[in-house]
N, C-alpha and C positions, 0 to 999 in steps of 0.2 A: 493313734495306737491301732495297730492290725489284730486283728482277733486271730486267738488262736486254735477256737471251734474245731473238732473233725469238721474235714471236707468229703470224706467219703462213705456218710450216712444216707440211710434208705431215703428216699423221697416219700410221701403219703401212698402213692399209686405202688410203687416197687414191695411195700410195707402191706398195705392191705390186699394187694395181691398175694404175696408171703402168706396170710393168713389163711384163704380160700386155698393154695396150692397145699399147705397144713391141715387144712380138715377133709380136704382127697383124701387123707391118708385114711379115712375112719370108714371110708366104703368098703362094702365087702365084696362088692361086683369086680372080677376078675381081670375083665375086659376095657369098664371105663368110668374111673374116679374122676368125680366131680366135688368142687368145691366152692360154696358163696360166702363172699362178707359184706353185709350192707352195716354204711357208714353214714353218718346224719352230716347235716352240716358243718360240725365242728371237728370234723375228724374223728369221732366217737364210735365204736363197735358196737350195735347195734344188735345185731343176732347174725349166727354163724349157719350152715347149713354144706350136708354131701349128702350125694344119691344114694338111697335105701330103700328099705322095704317099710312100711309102716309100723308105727308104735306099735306092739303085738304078736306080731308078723313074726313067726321063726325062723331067720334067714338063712341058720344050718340044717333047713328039710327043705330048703328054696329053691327052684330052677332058677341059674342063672344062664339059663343057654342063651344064645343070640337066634336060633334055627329052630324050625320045626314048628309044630304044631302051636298055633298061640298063644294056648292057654299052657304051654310047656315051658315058655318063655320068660324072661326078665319084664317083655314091654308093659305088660298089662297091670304089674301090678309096682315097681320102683319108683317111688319119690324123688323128683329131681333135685339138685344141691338148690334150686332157686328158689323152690315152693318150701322148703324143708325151712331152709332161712326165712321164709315171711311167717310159715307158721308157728318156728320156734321163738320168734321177736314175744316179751311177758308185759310189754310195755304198753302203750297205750296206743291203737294203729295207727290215728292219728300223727303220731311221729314219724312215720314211715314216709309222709309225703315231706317230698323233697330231697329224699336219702339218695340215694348211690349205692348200685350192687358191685361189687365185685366179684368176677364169675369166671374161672378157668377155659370154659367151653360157650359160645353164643351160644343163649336161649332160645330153646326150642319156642313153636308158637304155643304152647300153653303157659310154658311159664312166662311166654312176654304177655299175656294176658292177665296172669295175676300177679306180676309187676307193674302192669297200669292200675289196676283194680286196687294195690297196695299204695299206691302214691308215689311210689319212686320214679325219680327222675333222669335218671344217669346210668346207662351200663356202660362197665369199661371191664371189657374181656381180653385173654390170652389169647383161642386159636379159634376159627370159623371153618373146622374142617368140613363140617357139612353145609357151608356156604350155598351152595347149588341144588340144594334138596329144598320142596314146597313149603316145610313145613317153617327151614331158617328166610325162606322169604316171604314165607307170610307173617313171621314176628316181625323184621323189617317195614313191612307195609304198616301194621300195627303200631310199632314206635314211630312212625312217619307221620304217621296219622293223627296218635296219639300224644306229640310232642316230649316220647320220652328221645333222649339224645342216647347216642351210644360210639364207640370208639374202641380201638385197639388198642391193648396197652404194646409199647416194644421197650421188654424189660432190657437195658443194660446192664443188669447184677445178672450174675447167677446167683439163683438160691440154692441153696446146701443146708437141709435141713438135718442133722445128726443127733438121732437120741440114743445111740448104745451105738458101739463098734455093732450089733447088727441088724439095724431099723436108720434107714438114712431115705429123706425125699429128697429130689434134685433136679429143679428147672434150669437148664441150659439154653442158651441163647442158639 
């Protein structure tokens, strides 16, 4: 008897990528939404995270400028989608090792350092625009080192995320 299953459902990587490319949506930075989803071994959602400013933080008196003086800037003071996800996990951290991020953008070398310090195993990312920059090859050197594995996802779906004819996300191949 042939099953008659959809055959054209998410895979787990296309699915929890979906999730990360979803909570981009919750950044307020103008310029560049980020989103993580770390997954345990079972397939299990974990904790979710995008680049902010801290609990507290009024991010409608905030510079988000990219230029100028430093302390004028975003850099100093936004939470990366990957640190946001390991701080917001309520669970015991212990579970964290052996998880899987899922992450729109390669980790910068901070957050590949409290990705080893978390226990995670696995990054599987979207884009490495800043591939050629010290700070993405020294997370590299780090997960080399440190035996965490990492990989590019190549999504085949488009994602089309639609919440009202006028709020729509959408990763295109």
């Amino acid at each position: 008897m042939e099953s008659s299953k959809r055959k054209d459902y998410l895979s787990w990587d296309e699915f929890f990528m979906g999730v990360a490319i979803l909570s981009s949506g919750r950044s307020k930075d103008p310029n560049t939404q980020v989103g993580a989803c770390i997954v345990d071994t079972n397939n299990r959602i974990l904790s979710i995270g995008y680049n902010g400013t801290p609990n507290g933080f009024d991010d409608d008196l905030f510079y988000w400028n990219r230029e100028g003086n430093s302390l004028e800037t975003k850099y100093p003071y936004v939470c990366h989608a990957e640190l946001n996800a390991i701080l917001n996990y309520r669970g015991n951290r212990l579970d964290l090792k052996d998880s899987k991020i899922y992450v729109d953008l390669f980790p910068c070398n901070e957050c590949a350092k409290a990705i080893i310090q978390s226990g995670i195993n696995e990054v599987i990312y979207l884009s490495d625009k800043y591939r050629d920059t010290d700070s993405n090859k020294a997370s590299r050197l780090l997960f080399d080192k440190c035996g965490v594995t990492y990989r590019k996802i190549d999504l085949k779906t488009e994602i089309d995320i639609r919440l009202n004819s006028d709020k729509k996300i959408t990763y295109r191949k």
